[in-house]
C-alpha positions in Angstrom: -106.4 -18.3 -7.8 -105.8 -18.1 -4.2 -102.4 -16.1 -3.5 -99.5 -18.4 -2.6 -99.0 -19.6 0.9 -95.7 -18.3 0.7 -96.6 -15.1 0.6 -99.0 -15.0 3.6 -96.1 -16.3 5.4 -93.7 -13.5 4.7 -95.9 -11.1 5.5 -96.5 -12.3 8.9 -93.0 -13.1 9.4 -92.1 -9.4 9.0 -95.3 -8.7 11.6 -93.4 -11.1 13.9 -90.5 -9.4 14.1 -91.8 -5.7 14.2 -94.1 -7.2 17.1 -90.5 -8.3 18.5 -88.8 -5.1 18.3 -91.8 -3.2 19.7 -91.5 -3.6 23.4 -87.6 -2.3 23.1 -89.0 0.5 21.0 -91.7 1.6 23.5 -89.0 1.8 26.1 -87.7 4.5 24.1 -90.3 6.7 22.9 -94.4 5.6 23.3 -94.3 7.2 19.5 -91.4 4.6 17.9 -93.3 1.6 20.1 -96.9 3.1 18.6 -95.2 2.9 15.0 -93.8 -0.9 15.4 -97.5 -1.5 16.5 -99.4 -0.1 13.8 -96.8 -1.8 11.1 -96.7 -5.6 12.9 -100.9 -5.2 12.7 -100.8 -4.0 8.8 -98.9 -7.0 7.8 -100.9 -9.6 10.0 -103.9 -8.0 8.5 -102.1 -8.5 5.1 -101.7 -11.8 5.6 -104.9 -12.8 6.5 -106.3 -10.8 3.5 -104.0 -12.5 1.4 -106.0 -15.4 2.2 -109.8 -14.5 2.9 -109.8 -11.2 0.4 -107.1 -11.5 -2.4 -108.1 -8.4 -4.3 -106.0 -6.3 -6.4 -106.7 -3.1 -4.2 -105.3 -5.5 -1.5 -101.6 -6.2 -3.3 -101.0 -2.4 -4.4 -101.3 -1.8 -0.9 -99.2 -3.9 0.5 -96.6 -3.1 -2.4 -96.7 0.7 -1.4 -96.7 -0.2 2.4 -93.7 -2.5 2.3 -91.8 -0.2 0.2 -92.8 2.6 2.8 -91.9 0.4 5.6 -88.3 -0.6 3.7 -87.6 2.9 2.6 -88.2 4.6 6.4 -85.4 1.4 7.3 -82.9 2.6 4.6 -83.4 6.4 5.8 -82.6 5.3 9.9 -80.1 3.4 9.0 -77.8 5.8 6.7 -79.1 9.3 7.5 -80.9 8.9 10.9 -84.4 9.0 12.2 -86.5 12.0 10.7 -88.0 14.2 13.3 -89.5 12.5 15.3 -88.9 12.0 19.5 -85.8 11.7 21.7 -83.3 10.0 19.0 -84.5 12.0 16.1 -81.6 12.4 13.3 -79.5 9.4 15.3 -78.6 6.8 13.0 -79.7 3.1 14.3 -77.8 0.4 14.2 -78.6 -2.9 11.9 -80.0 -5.9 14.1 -80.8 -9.4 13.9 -84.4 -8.7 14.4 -84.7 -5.8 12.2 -82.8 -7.6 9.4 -85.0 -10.8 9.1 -87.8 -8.4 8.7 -86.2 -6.6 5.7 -85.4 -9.7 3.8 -89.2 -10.5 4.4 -90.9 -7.5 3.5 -88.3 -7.2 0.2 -88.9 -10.8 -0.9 -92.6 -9.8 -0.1 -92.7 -8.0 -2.9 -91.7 -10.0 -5.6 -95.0 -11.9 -5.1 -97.0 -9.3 -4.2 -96.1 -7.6 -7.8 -97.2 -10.8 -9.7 -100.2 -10.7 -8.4 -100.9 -7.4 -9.0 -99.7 -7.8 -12.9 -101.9 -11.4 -13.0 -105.1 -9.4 -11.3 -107.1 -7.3 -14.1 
């Protein structure tokens, strides 16, 4: 069973628009703009394993890198970013851009888990 095209296309939706936000955050700190990078090329490498190397190995981690993706979100936007360069413990502010990735990477998982629970 090949995974749904669905999901190949949420996870390089969310790439999309880390890969959009990643100029803006380079202007701010090489590290934030290093971080944007590295996430935007997990996911577009999730979604082309999706398709070429659906393996259960493959879903966990995308489950566990989403969730660490959307939990590092929830922890900028209420308590500010952890220690890390210039704006370290500022809170950001909720975007457009940001936003669409969340509700990517969080309906990402839905599929992502039934997969992992239809995969012995």
């Amino acid at each position: 069973m090949k995974p749904h095209t669905t999901t190949r296309y949420l996870a390089a939706g969310a790439a999309t628009m880390h890969a959009l936000a990643m100029p803006e955050h380079f202007k701010e700190w090489w590290g934030y703009g290093t971080f944007f990078l590295i996430v935007a090329l997990a996911q577009v490498l999730l979604s082309d394993a999706l398709l070429y190397r659906p393996q259960r190995r493959l879903f966990l981690a995308g489950v566990v890198g989403n969730l660490a993706v959307i939990t590092l979100y929830a922890v900028t936007r209420t308590v500010g970013i952890p220690l890390f360069g210039p704006h370290a413990g500022e809170i950001e502010e909720v975007g457009l851009v940001d936003s669409v990735a969340l509700v990517a990477e969080l309906t990402l998982l839905a599929p992502l888990l039934s997969l992992l629970r239809d995969r012995p």
